[in-house]
C-alpha positions in Angstrom: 195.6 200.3 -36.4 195.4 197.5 -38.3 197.5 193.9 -37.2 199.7 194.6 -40.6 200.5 198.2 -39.7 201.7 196.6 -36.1 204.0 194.2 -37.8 205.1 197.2 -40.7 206.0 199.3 -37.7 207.5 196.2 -35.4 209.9 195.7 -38.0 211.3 198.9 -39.0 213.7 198.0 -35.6 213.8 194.6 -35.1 216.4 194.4 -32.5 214.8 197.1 -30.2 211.3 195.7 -30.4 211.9 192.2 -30.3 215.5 192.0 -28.1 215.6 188.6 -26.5 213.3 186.9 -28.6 215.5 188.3 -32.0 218.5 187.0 -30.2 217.5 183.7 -29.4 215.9 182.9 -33.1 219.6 184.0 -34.5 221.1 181.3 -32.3 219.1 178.8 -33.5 219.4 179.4 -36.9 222.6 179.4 -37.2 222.8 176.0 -36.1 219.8 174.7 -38.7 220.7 173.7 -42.2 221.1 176.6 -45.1 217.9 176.0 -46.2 214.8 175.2 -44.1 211.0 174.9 -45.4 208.8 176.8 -43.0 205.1 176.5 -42.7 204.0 180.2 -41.8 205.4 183.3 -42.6 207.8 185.3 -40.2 206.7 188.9 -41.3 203.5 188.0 -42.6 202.4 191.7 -43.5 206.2 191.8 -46.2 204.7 188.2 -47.3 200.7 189.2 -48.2 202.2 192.7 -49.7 204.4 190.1 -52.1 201.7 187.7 -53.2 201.7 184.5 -50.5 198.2 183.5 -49.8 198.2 180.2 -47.2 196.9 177.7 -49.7 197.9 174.6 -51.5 200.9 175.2 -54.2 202.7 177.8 -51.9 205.8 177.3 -50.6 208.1 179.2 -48.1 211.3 178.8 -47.6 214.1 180.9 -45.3 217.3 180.8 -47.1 221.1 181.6 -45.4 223.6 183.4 -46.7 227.3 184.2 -45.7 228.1 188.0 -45.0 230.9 189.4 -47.1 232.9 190.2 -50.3 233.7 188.2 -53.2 237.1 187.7 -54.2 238.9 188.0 -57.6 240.9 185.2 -59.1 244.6 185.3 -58.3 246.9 187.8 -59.6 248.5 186.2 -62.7 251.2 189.3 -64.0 251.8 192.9 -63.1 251.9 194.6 -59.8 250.2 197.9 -60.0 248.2 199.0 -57.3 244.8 198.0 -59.5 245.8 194.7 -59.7 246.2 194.5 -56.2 242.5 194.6 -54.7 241.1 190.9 -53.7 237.4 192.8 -54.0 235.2 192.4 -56.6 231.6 193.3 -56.6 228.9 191.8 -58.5 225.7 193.1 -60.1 223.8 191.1 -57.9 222.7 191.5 -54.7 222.0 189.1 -51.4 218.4 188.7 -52.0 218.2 187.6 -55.6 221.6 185.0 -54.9 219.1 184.1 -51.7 216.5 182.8 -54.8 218.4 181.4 -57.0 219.9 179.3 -54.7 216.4 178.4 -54.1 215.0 177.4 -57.2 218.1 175.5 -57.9 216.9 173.0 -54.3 212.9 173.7 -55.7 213.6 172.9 -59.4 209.9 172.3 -60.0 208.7 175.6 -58.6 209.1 179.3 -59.6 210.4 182.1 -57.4 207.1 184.8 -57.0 209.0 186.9 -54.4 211.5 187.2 -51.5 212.1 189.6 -48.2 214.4 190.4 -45.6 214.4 188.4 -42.7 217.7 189.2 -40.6 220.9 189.3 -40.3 223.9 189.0 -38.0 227.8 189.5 -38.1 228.3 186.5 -40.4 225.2 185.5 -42.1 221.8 187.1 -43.8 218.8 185.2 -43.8 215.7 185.9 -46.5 212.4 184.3 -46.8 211.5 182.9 -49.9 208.3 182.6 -51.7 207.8 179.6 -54.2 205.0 178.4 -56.5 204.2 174.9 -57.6 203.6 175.8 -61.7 201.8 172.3 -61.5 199.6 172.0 -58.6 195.8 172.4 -59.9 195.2 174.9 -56.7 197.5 177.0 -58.8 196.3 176.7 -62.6 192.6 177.0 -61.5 193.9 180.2 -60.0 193.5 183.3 -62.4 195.8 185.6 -60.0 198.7 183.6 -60.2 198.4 181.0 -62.7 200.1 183.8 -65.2 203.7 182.3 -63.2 203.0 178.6 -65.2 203.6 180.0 -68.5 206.5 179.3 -70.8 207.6 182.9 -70.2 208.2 182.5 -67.0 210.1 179.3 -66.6 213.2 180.3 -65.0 212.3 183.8 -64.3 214.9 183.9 -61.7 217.6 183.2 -63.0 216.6 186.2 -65.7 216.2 188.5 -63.3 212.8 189.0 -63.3 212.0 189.0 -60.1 211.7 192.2 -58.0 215.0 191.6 -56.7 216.9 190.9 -60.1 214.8 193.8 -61.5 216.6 195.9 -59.0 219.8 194.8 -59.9 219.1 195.1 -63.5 218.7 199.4 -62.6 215.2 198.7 -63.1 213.6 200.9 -60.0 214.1 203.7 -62.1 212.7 205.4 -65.2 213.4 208.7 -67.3 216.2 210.8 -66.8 219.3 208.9 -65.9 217.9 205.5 -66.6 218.6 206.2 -70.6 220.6 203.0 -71.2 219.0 200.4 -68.8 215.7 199.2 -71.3 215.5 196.7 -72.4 218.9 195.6 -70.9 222.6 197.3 -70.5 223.5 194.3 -73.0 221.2 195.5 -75.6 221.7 199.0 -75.4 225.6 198.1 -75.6 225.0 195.8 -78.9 222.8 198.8 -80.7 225.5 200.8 -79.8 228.0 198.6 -81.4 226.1 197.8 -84.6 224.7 201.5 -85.1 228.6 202.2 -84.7 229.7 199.7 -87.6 
């Protein structure tokens, strides 16, 4: 077997295969900042398979988030049951919050991709994977330089990143994926005009 089909099966169980040494990396991350630049890849088979090469005008960062729900604003009249739920769950998931939160710190770079890095009782942790749009390494690059383009400026906050696609009901195509292309927002406004 290959090294990447080691790493592919060491991380189907991370906590079995890895026990102490898992353990111990939680412990300190938790005590490092939210987000933290790091200069190799943690699971560097997830990070190839995603488009990171090790060369100038890549960037990789491991971004923390806190476990848990979101709550609703505060109950302003009524009492039914309905009302009552503090839950609300958004369209989005942990992985594309993870990006955006780090484009918004790398304003000058463009999210290519993101994976799962771990997680305990109060905190997930992601690894991101950014691209300098203006480093020549880059530009002179056919593979990627398609990311430096107008069109993608801000791709993830658009959700076009596999993440947002995700979110966006994207995975899917066919039957039972009717209303989803190009967007739930534009099949909702045909809907409306075709209706007036």
């Amino acid at each position: 077997m290959s090294l990447t089909k080691y790493l592919k099966e060491l991380w189907k169980r991370p906590k079995a295969n890895l026990g102490d040494i898992y353990r111990a990396r939680l412990i300190k991350w938790r005590q490092e900042p939210v987000l933290v630049k790091v200069g190799k890849p943690l699971r560097l088979d997830r990070a190839k398979a995603l488009g990171y090469k090790a060369k100038q005008g890549y960037i990789l960062v491991r971004q923390r988030l806190p476990r848990g729900g979101r709550k609703k604003e505060k109950i302003r009249s009524g009492r039914r049951p309905k009302r009552m739920s503090h839950r609300l769950d958004l369209s989005s998931n942990y992985q594309q919050v993870a990006e955006q939160r780090a484009a918004k710190r790398y304003a000058n770079c463009e999210v290519l991709n993101s994976y799962y890095v771990a997680k305990d009782g109060k905190h997930y942790w992601y690894e991101v994977i950014l691209v300098d749009t203006s480093h020549p390494a880059i530009l002179a690059d056919s593979r990627i330089s398609w990311i430096a383009s107008n069109k993608q400026h801000g791709r993830v906050f658009r959700g076009l990143t596999s993440a947002g696609r995700r979110s966006r009901g994207l995975r899917h195509k066919g039957k039972g994926a009717e209303k989803v292309r190009p967007s739930r927002n534009a099949v909702i406004a045909k809907r409306l005009k075709d209706k007036w």
